[in-house]
N, C-alpha and C positions, 0 to 999 in steps of 0.2 A: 668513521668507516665509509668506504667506498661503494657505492652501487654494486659494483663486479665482484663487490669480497661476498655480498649476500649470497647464499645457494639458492638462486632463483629457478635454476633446475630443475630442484628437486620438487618445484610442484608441478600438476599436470595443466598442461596450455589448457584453457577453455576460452582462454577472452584476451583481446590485445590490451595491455595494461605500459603506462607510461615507467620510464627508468626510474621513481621513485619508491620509497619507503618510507611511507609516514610513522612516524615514532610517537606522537605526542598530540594530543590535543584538548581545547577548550572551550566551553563553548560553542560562540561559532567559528572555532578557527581548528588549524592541524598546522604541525610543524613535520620536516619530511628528515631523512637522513641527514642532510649539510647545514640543518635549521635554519631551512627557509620556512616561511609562515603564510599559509594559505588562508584565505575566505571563503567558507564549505555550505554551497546552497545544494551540496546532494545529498549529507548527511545520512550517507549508507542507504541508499535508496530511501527518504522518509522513514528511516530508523529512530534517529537520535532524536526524538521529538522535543527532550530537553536542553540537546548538544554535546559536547561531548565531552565527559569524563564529568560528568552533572551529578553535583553533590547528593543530591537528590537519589539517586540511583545507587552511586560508591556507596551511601553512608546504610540504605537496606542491604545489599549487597554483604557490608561488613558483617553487621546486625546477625542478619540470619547466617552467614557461612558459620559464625562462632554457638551456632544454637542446634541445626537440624540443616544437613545438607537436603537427601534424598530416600527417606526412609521403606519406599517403594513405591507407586499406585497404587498397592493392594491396600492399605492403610490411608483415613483419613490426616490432615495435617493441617495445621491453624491456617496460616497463610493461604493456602488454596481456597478454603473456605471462605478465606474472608473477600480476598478477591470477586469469587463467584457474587458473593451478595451484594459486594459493589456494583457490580455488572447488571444483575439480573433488576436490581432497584433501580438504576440511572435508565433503563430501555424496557421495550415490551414484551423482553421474555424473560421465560423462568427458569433454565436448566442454561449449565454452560459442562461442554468437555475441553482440557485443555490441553494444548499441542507445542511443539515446538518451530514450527513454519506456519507459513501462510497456507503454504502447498498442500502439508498436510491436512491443516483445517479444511480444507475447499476438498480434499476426498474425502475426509471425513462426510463432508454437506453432502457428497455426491453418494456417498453409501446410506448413510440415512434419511436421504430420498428412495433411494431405490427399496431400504427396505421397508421404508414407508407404503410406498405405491404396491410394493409384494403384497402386505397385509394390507390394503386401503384402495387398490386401483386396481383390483387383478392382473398383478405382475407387470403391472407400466411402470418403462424403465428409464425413457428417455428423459433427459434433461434441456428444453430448449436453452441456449446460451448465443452469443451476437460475434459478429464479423469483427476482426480488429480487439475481441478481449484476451485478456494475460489472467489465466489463473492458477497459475505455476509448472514445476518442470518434473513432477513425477507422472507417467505414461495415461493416468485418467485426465490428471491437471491439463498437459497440454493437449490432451483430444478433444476436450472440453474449452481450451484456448481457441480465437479465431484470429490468433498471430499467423500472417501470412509465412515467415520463417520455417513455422513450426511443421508445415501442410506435409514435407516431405521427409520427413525427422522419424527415426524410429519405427518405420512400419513392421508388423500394422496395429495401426492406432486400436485406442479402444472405443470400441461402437457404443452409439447413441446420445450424438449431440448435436442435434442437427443448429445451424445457426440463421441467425437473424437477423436482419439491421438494425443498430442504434436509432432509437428513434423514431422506427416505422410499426407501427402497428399493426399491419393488416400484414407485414412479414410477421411478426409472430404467429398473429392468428390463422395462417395460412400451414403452417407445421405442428398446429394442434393435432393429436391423434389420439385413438383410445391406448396409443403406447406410452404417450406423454406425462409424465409424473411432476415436472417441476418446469420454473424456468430460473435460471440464473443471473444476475448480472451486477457489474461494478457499475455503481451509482457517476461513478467519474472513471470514465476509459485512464487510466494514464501511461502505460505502456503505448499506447496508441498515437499517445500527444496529447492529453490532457481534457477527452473529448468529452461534456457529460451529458447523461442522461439529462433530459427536461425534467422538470418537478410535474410538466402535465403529464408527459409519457409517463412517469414512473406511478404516477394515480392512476392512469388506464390502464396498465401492465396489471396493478394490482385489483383493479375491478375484474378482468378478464379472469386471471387468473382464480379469484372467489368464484365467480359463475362460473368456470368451467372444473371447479374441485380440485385443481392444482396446488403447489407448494409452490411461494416465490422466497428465492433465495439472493440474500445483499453481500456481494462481495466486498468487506471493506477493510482488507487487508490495506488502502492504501489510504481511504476514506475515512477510516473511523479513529476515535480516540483523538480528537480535537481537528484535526487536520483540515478540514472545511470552515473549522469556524463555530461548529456544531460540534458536540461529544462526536454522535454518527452520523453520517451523509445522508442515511433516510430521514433523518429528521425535518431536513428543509422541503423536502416533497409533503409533510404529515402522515406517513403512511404507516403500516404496522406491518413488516413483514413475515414470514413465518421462519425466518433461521437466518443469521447471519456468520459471517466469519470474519476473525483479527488475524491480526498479524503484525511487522514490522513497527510501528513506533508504539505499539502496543506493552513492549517490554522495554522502551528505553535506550535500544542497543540491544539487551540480551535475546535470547532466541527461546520467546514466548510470542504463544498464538493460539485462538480460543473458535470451538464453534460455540454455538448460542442457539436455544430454539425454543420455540413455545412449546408447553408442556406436552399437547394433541399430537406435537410431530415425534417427540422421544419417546422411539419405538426401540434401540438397542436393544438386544436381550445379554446376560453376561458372557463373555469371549467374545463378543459381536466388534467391539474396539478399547484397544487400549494402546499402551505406549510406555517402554522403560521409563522413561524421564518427562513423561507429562505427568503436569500438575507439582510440579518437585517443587518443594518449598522456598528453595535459594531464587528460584523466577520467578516462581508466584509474590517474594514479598516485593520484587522489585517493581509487579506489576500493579501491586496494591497504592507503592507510594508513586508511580508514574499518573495509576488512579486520581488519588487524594491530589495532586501538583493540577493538572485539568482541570477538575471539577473544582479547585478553589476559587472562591469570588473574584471575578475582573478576569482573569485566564481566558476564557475563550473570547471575552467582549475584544481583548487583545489579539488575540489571529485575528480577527476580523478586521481588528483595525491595519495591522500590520499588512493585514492580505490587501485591502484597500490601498495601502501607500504604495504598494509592492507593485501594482496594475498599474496608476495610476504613473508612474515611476516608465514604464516599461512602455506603457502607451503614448507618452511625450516621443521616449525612443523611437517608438514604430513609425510616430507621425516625421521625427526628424533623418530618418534613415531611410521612410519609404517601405515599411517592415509590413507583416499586417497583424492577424486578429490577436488580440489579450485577450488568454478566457481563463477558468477555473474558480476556486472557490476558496477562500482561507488563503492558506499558503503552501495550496496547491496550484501550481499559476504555470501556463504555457505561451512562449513567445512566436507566433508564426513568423519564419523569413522571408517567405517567399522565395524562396530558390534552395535548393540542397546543397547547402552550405554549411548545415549544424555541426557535423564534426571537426570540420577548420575553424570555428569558430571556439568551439571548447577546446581547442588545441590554442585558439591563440591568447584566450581568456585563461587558461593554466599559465600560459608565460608571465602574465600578469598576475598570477597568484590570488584569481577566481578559481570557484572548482564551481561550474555548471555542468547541466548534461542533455543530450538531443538522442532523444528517443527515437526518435524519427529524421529522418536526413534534412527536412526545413525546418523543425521546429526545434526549441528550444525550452527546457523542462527547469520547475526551480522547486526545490523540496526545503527549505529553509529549518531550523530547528524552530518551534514553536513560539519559544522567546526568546528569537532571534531582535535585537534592538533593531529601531529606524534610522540608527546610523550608520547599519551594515549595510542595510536595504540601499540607502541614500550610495554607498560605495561601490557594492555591485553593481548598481545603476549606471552612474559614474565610470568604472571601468570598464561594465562593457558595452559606453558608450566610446572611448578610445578604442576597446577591440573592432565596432564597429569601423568607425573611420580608420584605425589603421589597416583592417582589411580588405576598405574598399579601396585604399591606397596603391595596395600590390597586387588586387585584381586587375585595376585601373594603366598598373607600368608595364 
């Protein structure tokens, strides 16, 4: 089948998207309409945390479809439950609600702060959050985002986020007020470019916030469930936050996402939040066994290790190409170019049947599947160290 025969039409434009149709994939790889065969360091945005069409995931998948689709939210259901106690045992809180996005989840944290601080702060509503974060694309998410993009989208935004700098303290502490109820933030910016939090700011962030009565909230829709290296990104600061939120490699690929909070903060009352299809037993069991795959013995010592090859790999590149910083955490890993150039780059690295992505016009983003081998790592390296030089080739004519 030809590119032109698909009804590509018939969806609505939101994003410039290349003439392909990927049909199939494995692992770490994707075959596309004409079966060509890709090497996939996006993995649906750090979705696919075990790769894709991972037995692991098909084989719950099957399991529960032939048992109990979706019996309602009104109704308890095994899998959910048992998810929750996965969750609630491996980290420092006690309750989990579950969602189908990230987006979600993160209004969710943003309503059960607010009605937190109603009953708890005399109706302090605000949510401090930073310059440069993505905390998705429903109308609280991105007013609470400080994506430059976002600043003129949609007005008028929803009020009460005022933002801060990554990193800077005395910016936070400077938009403290007695309307302040929480602060928010991704432990690793990665919409931004890969940018993280310090493990000391995120210790001061959470001192501040104890002395001043505040909720700190972890967004780790991108950060959590092995992707650093750690189950969750707060783990490497040691800190104990009061709510967090999942998302994306959190189900696998499917479309599961969870808030989490210590028991003090769940304050819902019943109609307060819910959801048709949250908590539905078909995603929940996928989320149990993408669980049990992480937390199995040698799993995460493995991102770590592979996040290390993966840097090390990439920072040879920068030194031989002139590139600059290698940061992140696991195999969350950003490549600085030094010039905006990222999108011709992932343009030239798909010729070569890389799939990378540039979040930002110099930089360079890499979301690998978790056990993604070091022979892929080794490949991507490899070609796009020819993207490099072939690019600087026809920069250069």
């Amino acid at each position: 089948m030809k590119f032109a025969d698909y009804p590509v039409h018939a969806l609505m434009e939101i994003t410039a998207r290349p003439p392909l149709v990927f049909t199939r994939g494995e692992g770490s790889w994707l075959w596309d309409h004409p079966g060509k065969k890709y090497l996939d360091f996006v993995q649906g945005w750090a979705v696919n945390c075990l790769g894709h069409a991972s037995p692991v995931v098909a084989r719950a998948l099957t399991e529960q479809a032939a048992k109990l689709v979706n019996p309602s939210p009104g109704f308890h259901n095994a899998p959910a439950l048992e998810l929750a106690r996965r969750i609630t045992e491996a980290s420092v809180f006690d309750r989990v609600f579950f969602a189908n996005s990230g987006a979600e989840a993160n209004e969710g944290a943003i309503k059960l702060a607010r009605k937190w601080g109603a009953k708890n702060r005399g109706g302090a509503c605000e949510i401090i959050t930073f310059e440069e974060s993505f905390h998705g694309r429903t109308l609280a998410t991105m007013s609470a985002s400080g994506k430059p993009a976002f600043a003129s989208l949609f007005e008028p935004k929803v009020p009460g986020f005022p933002k801060a700098k990554l990193n800077d303290l005395e910016s936070v502490e400077r938009l403290i007020t007695d309307r302040t109820v929480a602060v928010m933030i991704e432990p690793i910016q990665g919409e931004a470019g890969v940018i993280p939090a310090t493990d000391e700011f995120l210790r001061a962030l959470r001192a501040i916030t104890r002395r001043e009565g505040l909720l700190l909230i972890v967004d780790e829709i991108q950060t959590g469930v092995g992707r650093t290296g750690r189950l969750w990104g707060y783990e490497h600061s040691s800190i104990a936050p009061d709510v967090m939120t999942l998302g994306k490699g959190f189900g696998g690929g499917v479309p599961l996402a969870a808030l989490v909070a210590r028991e003090e903060v769940c304050c819902f009352e019943h109609g307060d939040q819910g959801g048709t299809f949250n908590g539905n037993p078909l995603m929940a069991a996928v989320g149990c066994a993408v669980m049990e795959a992480v937390t199995a013995d040698g799993f995460l010592e493995g991102v770590r290790e592979r996040g290390d090859y993966l840097m090390s790999g990439l920072r040879e590149l920068s030194a031989r190409f002139g590139l600059g910083e290698v940061r992140g955490r696991g195999l969350l890993v950003a490549l600085e170019l030094g010039r905006e150039i990222g999108p011709r780059v992932v343009e030239f690295a798909r010729e070569k049947r890389v799939l990378i992505n540039s979040p930002r016009a110099g930089v360079l983003r890499f979301m690998p599947a978790l056990n993604v081998g070091r022979s892929e790592i080794a490949e991507v390296v490899g070609i796009l160290g020819d993207t490099m030089r072939e690019f600087e080739q026809v920069q250069t004519s």
